[in-house]
Backbone bond lengths (Angstrom), bond angles and torsions (degrees), N, CA, C in turn:
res aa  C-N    CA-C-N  psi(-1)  N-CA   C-N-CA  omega(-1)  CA-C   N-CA-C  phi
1 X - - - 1.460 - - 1.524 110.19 -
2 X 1.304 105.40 160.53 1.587 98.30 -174.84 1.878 84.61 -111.49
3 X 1.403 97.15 134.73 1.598 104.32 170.31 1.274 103.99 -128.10
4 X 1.597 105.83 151.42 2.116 104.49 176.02 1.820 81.71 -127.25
5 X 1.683 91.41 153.69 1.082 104.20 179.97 1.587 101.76 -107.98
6 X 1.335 156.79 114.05 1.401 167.94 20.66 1.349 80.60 117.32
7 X 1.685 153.10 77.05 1.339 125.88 135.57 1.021 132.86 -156.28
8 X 1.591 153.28 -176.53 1.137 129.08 -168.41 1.569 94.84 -119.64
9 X 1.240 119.62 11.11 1.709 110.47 170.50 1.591 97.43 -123.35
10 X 1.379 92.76 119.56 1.769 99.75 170.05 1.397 105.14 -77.73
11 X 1.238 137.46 -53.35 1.177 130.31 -130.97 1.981 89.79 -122.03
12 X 1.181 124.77 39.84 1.207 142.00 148.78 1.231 113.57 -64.55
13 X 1.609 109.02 128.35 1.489 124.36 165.30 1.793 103.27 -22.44
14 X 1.206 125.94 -74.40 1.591 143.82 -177.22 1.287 101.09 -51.75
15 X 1.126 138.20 -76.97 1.326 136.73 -151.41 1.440 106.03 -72.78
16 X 1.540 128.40 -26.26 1.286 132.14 155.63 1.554 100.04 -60.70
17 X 0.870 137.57 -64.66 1.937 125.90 -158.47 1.339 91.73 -68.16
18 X 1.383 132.48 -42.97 1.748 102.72 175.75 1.311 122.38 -64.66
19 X 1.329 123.54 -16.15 1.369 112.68 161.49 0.971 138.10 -78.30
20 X 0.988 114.22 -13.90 1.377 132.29 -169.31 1.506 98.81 -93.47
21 X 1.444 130.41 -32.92 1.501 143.09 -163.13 1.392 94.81 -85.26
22 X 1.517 117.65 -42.60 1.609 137.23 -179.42 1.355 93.67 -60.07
23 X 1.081 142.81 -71.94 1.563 143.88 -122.36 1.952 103.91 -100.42
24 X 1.760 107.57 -32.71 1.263 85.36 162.42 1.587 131.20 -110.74
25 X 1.755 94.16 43.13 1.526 103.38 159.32 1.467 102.49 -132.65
26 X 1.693 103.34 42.38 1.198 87.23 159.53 1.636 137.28 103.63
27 X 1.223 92.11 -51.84 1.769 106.87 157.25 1.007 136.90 -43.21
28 X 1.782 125.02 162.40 1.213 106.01 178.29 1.762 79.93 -115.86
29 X 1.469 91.54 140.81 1.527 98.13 -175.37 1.876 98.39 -114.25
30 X 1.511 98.79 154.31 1.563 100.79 -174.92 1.589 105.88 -156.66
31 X 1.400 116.98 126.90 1.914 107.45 169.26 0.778 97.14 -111.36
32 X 1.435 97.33 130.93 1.865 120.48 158.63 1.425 103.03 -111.57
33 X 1.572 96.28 151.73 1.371 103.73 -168.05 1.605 98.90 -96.05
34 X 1.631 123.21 144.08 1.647 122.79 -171.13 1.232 112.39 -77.00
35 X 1.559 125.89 2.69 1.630 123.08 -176.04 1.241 108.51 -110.76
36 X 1.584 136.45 10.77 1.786 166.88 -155.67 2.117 88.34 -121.47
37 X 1.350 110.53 -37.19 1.670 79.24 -178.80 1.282 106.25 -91.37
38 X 1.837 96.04 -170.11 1.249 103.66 176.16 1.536 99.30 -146.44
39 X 1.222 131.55 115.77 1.754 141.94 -176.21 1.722 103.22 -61.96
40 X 1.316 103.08 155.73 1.460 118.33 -174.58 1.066 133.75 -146.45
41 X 1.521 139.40 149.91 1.515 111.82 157.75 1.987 93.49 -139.41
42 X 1.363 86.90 122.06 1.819 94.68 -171.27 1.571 91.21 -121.48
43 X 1.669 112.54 113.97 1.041 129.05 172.69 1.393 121.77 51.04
44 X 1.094 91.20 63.45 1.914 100.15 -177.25 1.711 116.56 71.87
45 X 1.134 101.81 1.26 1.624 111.13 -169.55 2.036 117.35 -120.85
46 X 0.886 106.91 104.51 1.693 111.30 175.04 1.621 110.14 -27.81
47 X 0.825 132.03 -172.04 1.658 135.36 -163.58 1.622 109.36 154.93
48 X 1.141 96.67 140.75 1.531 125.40 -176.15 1.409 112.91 -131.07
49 X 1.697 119.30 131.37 1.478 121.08 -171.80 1.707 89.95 -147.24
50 X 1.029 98.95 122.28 2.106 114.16 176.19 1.334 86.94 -115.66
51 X 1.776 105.34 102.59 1.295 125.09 173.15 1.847 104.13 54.90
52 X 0.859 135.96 -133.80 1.329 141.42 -164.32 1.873 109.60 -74.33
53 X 1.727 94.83 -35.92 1.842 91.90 -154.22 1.695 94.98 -90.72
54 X 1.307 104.23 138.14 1.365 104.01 168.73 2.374 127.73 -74.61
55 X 1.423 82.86 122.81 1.406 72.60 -175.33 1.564 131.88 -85.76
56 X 0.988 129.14 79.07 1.493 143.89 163.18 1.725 127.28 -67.33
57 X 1.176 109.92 0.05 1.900 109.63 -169.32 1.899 90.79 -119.07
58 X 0.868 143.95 37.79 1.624 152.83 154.40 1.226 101.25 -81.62
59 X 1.323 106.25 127.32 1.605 117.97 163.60 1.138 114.77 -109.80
60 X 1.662 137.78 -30.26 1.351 155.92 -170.02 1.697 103.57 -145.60
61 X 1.562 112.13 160.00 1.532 116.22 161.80 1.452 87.20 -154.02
62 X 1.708 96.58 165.06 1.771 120.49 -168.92 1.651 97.13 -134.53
63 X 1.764 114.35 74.21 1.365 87.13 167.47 1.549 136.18 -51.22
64 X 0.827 110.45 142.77 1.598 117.66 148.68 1.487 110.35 -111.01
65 X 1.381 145.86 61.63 1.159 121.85 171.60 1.637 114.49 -86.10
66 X 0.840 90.72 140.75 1.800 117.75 -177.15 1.843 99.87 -45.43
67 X 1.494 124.38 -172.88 1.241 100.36 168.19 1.713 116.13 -126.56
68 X 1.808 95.04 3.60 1.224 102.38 159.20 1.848 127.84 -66.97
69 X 1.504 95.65 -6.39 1.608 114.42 177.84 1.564 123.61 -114.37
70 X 1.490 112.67 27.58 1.604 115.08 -168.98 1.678 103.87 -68.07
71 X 1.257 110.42 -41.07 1.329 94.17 -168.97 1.474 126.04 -78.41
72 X 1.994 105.85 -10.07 1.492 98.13 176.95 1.473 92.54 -120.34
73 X 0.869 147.26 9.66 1.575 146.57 119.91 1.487 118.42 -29.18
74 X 1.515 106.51 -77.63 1.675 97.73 -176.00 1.666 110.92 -70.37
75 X 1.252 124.26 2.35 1.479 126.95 175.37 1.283 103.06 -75.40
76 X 1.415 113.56 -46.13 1.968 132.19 -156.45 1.793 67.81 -61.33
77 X 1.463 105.43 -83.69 1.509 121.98 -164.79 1.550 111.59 -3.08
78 X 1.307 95.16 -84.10 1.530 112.44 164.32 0.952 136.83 -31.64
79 X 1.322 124.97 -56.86 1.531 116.74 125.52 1.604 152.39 1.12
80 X 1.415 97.51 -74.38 1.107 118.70 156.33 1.462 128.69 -50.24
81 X 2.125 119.88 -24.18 1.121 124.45 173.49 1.297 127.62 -76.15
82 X 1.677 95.91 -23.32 1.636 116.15 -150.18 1.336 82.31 -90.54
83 X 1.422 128.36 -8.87 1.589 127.97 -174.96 1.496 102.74 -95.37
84 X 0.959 129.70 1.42 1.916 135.55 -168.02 1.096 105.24 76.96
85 X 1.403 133.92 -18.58 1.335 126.64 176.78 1.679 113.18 -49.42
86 X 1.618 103.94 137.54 1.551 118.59 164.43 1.414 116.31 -70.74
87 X 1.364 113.29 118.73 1.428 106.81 152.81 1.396 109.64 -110.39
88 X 1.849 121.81 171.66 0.726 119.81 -144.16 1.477 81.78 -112.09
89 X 1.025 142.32 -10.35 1.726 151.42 165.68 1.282 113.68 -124.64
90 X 1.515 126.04 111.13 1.378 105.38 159.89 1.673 150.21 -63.23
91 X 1.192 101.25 145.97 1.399 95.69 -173.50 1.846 128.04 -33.80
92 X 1.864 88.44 -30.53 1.962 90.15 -168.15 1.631 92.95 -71.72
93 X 1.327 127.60 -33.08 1.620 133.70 -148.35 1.825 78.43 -82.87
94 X 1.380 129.45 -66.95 1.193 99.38 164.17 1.195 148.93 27.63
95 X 1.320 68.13 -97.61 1.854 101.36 -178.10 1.623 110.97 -56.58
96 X 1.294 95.79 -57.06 2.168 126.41 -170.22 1.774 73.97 -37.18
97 X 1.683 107.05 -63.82 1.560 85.62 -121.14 1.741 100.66 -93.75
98 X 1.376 111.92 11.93 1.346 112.51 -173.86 1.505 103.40 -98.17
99 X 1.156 136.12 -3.11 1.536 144.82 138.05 1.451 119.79 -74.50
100 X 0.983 123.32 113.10 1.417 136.85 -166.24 1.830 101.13 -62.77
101 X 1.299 88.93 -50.73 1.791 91.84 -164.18 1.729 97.25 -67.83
102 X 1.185 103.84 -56.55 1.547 110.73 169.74 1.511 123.62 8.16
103 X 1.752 81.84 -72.31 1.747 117.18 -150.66 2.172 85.47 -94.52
104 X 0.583 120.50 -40.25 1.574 122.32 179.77 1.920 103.53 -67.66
105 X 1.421 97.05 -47.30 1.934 85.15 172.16 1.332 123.70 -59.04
106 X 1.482 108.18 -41.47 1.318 122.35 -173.63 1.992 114.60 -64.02
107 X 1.764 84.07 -40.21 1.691 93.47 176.80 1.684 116.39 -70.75
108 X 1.286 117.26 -11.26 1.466 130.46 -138.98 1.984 64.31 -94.57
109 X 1.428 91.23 -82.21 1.529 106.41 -170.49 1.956 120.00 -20.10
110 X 1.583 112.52 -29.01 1.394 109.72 -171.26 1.657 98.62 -113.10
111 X 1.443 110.61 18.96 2.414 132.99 152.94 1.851 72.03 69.80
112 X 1.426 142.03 63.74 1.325 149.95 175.99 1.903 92.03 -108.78
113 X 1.387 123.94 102.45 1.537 128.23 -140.37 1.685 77.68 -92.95
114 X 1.513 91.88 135.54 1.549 117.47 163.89 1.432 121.61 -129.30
115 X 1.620 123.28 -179.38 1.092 111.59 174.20 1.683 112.61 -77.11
116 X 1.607 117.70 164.99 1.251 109.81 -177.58 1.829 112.52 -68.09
117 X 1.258 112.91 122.27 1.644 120.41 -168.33 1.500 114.06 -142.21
118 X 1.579 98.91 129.30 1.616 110.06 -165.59 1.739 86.82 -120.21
119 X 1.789 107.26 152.53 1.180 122.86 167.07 1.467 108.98 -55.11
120 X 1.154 128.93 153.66 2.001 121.31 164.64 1.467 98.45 -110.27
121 X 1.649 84.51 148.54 1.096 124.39 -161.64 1.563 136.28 -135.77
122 X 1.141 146.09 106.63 1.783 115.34 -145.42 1.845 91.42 -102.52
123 X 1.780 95.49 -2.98 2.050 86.14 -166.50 2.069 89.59 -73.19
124 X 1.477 116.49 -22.53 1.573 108.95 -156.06 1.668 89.83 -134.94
125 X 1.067 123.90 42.88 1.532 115.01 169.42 0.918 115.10 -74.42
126 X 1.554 130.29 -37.71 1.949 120.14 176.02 1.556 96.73 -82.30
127 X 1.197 160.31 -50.42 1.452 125.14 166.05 1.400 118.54 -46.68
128 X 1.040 121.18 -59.78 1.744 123.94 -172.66 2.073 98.09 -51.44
129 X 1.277 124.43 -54.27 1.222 127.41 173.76 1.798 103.83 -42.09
130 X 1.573 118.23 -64.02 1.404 108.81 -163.93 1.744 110.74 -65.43
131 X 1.231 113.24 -1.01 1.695 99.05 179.08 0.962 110.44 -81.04
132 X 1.596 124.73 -6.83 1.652 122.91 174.62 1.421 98.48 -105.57
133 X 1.367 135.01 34.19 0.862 129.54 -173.08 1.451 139.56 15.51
134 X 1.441 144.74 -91.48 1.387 142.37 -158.14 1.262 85.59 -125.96
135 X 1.394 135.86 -21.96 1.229 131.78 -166.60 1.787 124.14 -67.02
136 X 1.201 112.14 138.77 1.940 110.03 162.85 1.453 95.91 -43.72
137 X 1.665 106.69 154.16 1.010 126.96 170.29 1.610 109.90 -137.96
138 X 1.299 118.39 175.68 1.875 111.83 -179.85 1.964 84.84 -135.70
139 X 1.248 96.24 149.45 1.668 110.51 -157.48 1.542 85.49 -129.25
140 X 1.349 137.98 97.75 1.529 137.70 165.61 1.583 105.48 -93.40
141 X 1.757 111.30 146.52 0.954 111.06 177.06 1.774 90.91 -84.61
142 X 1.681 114.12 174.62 1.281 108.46 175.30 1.213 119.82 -84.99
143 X 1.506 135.39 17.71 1.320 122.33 -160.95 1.586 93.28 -158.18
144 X 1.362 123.94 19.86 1.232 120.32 157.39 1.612 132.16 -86.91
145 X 1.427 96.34 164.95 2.085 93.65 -155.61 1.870 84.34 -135.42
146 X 1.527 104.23 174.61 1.515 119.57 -168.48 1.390 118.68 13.50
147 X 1.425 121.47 55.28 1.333 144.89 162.90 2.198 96.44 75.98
148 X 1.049 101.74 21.11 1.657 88.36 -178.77 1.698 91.87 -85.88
149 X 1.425 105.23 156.00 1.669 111.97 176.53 1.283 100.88 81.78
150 X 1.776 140.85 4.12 1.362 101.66 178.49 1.828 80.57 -120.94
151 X 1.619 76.67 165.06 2.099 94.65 -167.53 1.412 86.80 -129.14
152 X 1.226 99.15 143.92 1.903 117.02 156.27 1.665 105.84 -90.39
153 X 1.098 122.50 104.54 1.507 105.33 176.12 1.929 102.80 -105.80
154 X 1.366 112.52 95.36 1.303 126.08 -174.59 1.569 118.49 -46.19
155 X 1.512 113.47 -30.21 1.406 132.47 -169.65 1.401 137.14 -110.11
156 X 0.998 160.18 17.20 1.564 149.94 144.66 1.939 82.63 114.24
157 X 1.462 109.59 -73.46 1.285 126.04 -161.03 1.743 112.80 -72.23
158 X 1.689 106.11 -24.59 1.707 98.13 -168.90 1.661 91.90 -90.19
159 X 1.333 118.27 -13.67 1.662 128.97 -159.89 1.331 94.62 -82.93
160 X 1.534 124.19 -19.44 1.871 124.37 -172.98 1.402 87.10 -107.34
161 X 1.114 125.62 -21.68 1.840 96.73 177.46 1.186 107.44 -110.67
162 X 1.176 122.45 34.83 1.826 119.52 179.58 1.377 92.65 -125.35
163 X 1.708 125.05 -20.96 0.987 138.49 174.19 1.718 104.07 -65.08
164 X 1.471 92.31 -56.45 1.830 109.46 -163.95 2.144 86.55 -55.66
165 X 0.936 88.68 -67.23 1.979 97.97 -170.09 1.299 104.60 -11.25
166 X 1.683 101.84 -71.06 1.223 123.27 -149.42 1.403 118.92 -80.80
167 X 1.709 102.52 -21.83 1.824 97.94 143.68 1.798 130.28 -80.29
168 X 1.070 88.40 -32.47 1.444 76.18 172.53 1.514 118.38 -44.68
169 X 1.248 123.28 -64.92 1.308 154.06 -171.12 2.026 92.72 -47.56
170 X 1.087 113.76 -61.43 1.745 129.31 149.32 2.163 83.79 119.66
171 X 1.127 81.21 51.71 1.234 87.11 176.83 1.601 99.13 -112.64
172 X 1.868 105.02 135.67 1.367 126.73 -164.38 1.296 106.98 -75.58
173 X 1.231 134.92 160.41 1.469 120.72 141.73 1.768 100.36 -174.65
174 X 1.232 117.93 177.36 1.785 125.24 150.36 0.853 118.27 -131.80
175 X 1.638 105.34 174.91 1.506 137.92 -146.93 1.512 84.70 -103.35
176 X 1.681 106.54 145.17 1.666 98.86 170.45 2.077 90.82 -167.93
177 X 1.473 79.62 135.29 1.595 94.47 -156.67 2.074 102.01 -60.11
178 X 1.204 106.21 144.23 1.802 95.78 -177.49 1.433 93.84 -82.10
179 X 1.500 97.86 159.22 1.395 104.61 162.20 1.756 110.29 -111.66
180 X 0.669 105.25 120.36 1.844 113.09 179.16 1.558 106.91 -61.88
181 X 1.479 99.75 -72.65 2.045 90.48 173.04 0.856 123.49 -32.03
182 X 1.221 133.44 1.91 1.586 115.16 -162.61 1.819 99.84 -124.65
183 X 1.785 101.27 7.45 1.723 87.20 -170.70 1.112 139.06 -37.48
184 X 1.488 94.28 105.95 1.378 125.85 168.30 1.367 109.70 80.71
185 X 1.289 119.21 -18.05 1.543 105.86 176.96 1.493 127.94 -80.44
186 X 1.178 130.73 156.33 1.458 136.42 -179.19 1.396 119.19 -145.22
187 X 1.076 116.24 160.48 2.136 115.13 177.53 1.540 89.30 -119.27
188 X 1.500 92.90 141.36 1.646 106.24 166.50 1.449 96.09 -122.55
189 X 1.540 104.25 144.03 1.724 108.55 173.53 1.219 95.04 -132.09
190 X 1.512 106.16 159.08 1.676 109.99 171.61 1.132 83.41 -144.89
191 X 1.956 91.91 132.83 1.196 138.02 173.26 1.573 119.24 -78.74
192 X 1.197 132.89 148.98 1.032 125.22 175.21 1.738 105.87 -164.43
193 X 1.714 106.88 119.73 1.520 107.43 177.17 1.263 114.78 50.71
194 X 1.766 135.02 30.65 1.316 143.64 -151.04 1.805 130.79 43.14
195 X 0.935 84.50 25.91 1.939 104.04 167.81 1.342 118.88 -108.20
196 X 1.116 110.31 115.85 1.524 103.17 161.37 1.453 117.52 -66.95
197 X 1.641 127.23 134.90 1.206 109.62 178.18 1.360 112.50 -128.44
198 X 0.983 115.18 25.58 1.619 102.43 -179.38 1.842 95.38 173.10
199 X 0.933 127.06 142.08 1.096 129.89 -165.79 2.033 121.14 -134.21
200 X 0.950 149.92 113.59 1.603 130.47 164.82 1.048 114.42 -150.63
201 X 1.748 113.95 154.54 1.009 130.69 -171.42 1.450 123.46 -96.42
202 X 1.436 121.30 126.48 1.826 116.26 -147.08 1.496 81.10 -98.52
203 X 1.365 121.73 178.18 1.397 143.96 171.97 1.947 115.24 -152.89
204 X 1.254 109.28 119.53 1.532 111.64 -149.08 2.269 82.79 -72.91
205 X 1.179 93.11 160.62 1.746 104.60 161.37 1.479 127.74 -48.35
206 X 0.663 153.21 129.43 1.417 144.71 147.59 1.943 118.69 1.16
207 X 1.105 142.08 105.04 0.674 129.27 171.86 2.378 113.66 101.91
208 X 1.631 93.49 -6.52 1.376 81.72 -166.87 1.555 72.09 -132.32
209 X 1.661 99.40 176.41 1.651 123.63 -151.05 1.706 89.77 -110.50
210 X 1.161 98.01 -38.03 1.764 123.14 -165.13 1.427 98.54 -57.33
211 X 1.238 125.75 148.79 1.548 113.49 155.50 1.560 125.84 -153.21
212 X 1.649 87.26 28.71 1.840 112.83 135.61 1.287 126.84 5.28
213 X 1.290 162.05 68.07 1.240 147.47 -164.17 1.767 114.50 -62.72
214 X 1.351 100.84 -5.38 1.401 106.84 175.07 1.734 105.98 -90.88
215 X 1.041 104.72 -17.94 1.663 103.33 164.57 1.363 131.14 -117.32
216 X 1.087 86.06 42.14 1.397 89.61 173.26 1.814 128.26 115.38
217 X 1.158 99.18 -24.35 1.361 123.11 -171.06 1.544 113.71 -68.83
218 X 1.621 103.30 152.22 1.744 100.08 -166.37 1.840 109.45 -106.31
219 X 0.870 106.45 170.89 1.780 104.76 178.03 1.547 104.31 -150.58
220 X 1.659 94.54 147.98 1.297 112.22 173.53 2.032 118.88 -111.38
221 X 1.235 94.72 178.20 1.538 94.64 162.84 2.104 112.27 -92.45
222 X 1.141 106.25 135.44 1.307 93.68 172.88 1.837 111.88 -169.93
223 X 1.320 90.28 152.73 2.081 104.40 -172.80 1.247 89.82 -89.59
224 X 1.889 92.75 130.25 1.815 80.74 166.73 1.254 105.35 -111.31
225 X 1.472 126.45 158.71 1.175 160.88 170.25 1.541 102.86 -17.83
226 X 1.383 119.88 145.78 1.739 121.29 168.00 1.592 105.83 -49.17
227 X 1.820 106.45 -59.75 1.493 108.54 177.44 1.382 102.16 -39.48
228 X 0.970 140.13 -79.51 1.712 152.07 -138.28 1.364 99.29 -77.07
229 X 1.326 116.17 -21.74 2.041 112.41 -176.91 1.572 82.19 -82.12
230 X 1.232 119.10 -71.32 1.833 114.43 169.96 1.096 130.69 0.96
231 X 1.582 108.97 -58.03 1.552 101.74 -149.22 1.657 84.14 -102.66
232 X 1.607 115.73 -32.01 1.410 103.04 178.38 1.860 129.04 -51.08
233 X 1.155 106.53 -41.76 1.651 131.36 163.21 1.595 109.49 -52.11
234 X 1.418 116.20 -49.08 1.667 121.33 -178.95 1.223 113.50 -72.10
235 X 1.501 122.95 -33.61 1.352 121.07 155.23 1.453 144.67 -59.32
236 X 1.272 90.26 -37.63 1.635 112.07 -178.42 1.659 94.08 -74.40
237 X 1.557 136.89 -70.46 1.220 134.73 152.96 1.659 103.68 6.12
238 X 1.571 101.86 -93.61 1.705 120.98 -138.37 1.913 84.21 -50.77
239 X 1.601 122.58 -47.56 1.255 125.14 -153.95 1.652 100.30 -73.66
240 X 1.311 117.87 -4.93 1.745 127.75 -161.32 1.289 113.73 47.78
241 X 1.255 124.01 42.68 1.599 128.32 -179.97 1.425 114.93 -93.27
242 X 1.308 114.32 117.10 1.507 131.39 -178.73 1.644 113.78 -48.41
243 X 1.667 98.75 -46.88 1.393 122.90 -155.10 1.689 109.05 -153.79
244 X 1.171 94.09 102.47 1.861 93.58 174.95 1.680 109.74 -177.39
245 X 1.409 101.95 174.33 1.551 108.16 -163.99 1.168 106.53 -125.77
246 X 1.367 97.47 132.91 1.933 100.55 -168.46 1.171 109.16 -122.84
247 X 1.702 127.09 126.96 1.384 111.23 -174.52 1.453 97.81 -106.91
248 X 1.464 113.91 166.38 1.410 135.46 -160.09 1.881 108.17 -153.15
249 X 1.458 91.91 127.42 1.276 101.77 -168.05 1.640 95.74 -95.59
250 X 1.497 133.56 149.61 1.051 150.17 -169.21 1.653 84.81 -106.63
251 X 1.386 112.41 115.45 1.643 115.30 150.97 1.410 136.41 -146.76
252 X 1.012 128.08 -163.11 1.597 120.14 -179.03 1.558 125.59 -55.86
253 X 1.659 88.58 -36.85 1.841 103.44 179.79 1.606 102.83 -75.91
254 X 1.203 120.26 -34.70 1.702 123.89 172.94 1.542 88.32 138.50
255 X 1.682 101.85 -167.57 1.678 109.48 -170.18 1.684 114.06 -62.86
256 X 1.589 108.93 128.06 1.546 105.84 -165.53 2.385 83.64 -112.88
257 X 1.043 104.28 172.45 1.598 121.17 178.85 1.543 98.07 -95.85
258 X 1.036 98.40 133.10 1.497 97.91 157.75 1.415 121.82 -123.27
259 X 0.812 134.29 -16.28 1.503 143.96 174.33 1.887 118.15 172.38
260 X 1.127 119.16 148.86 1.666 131.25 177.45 1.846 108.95 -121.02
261 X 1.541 79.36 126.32 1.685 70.58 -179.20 1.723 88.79 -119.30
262 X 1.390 100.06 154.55 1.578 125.01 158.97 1.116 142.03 -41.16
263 X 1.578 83.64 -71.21 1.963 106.29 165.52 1.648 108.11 -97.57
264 X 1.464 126.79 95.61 1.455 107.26 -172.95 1.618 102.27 -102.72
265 X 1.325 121.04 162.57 1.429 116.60 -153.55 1.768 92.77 -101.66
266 X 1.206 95.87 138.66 2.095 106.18 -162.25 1.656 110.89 -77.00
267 X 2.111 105.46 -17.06 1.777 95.94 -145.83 1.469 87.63 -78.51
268 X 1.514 126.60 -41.38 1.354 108.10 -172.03 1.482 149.88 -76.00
269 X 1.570 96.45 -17.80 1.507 125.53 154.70 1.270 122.44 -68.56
270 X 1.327 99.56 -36.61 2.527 101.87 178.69 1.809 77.64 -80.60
271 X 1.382 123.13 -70.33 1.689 104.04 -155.59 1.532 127.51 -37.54
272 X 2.014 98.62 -29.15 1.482 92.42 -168.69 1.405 110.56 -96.23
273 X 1.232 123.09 -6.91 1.430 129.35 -143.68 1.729 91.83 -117.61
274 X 1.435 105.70 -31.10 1.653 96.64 -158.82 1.545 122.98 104.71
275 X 1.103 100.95 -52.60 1.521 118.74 -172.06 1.235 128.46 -66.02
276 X 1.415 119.97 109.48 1.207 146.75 169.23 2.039 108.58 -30.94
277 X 0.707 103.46 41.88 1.207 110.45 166.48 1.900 126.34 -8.60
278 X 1.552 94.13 -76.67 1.407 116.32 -174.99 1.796 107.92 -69.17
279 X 1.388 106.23 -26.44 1.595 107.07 159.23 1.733 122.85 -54.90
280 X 1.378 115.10 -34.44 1.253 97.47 -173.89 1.448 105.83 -116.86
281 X 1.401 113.10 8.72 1.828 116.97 141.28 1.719 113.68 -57.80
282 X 1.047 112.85 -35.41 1.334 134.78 -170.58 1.315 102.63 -66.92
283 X 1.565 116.46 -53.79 1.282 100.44 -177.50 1.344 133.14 -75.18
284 X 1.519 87.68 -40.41 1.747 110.21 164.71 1.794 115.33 -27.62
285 X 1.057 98.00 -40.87 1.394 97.44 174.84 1.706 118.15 -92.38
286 X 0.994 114.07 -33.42 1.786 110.16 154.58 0.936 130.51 -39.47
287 X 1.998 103.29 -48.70 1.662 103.92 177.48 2.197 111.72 -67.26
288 X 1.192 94.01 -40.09 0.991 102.32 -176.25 1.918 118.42 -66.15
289 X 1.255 116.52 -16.94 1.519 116.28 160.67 1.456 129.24 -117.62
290 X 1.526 102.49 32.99 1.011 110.68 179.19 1.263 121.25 -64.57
């Protein structure tokens, strides 16, 4: 099959293991970068042009779009469907899950247990603030990635002016209650074709809440729980995501969601886990053009 991989970093940890996953089953593997096309509709019919040549010989694609590119990313995507082409995420899940509130309404709706989380708001921030009462809270913008955009606001008073800031600015985000038990740690799983395949548990740095592996943060190997294989599978489901990584906070009430990403990044999950990752992306799409 000829597959293109969706990204603007070739020589990325990720976009290298899908080729590499591509090439010894066979494929012809190829990245194109998503800001090189140009969308179409020529005579009642969708169309695709990467720079001058029109692309018609795709059998499958693997976005990676970045998330500074959701809206002409999941367009390309879309695109790309209306052409029969496979992707390995759809464009709407995309979309769902790169909006925080989005992907949390949608999860809310199929009782998929999260932390308690309100839209922000600067017209109702001291009501919306007192339902978490005296407690820290974490304030995410909706469209932030490797823990950038989320704040711990420890205090009643830094939580109304991080609130005030971040409307002014008319920048989106919500309120979502912290959980303390869980300092700093989190599980990321990646899903694949309704399998969990690989699983670990992050641990934030010294000194930070975050536990990001891009900042710093450490990871282990680890089985997760029946609950936690559960809710990871029920999520991935409700959002219709082929392929994505869902992290899950360990707390008192049991495993809560914290966010699903689309494009999840492969080096720190294959390094800690072992697991061939981009192999059973690989297949996922075999079964699927069979």
């Amino acid at each position: 099959m000829n597959i293109a991989i969706l990204s603007r970093g070739e020589f990325l940890y990720s976009t290298q293991s899908l080729i590499t996953a591509g090439e010894a089953r066979n494929h012809e593997m190829e990245v194109l970068d998503p800001t090189l096309f140009t969308s179409g509709i020529e005579n009642g019919t969708p169309v695709l042009y990467y720079g001058s040549e029109l692309v018609d010989d795709l059998n499958a694609i693997i976005p990676r779009i970045g998330a500074t590119n959701t809206f002409f990313g999941s367009a390309l995507v879309r695109q790309f469907e209306a052409m029969g082409v496979f992707s390995i995420v759809a464009s709407e899940s995309i979309l769902q899950s790169r909006n925080k509130w989005t992907s949390f309404q949608i999860l809310a709706s199929a009782n998929i247990p999260m932390p308690k989380t309100f839209l922000g708001s600067a017209f109702q921030a001291e009501e919306t603030l007192q339902r978490f009462g005296n407690n820290p809270v974490i304030i995410k913008v909706l469209e932030g990635t490797h823990g950038a955009g989320v704040i711990l606001a420890e205090t009643y008073q830094s939580a109304l002016s991080t609130i005030e800031t971040l409307s002014a600015s008319e920048v989106r985000f919500v309120i979502q209650e912290y959980i303390a038990e869980s300092k700093g740690c989190d599980v990321r799983a990646i899903v694949v074709d309704g399998v969990v395949v690989a699983a670990m548990k992050r641990q934030s740095k010294k000194g930070d809440f975050r536990s990001n592996l891009h900042r710093g943060g450490s990871s282990e190997l680890i089985q997760l729980t029946p609950e936690e294989n559960k809710i990871a599978l029920k999520t991935a489901k409700t959002l219709r995501m082929g392929v994505c990584g869902i992290d899950i906070l360990q707390s008192k009430q049991g495993p809560m969601v914290l966010e699903v990403n689309s494009t999840p990044g492969l080096e720190g999950i294959e390094t800690t886990t072992g697991v061939d990752i981009s192999k059973h992306i690989i297949r996922y799409i075999e079964r699927n053009k069979q």
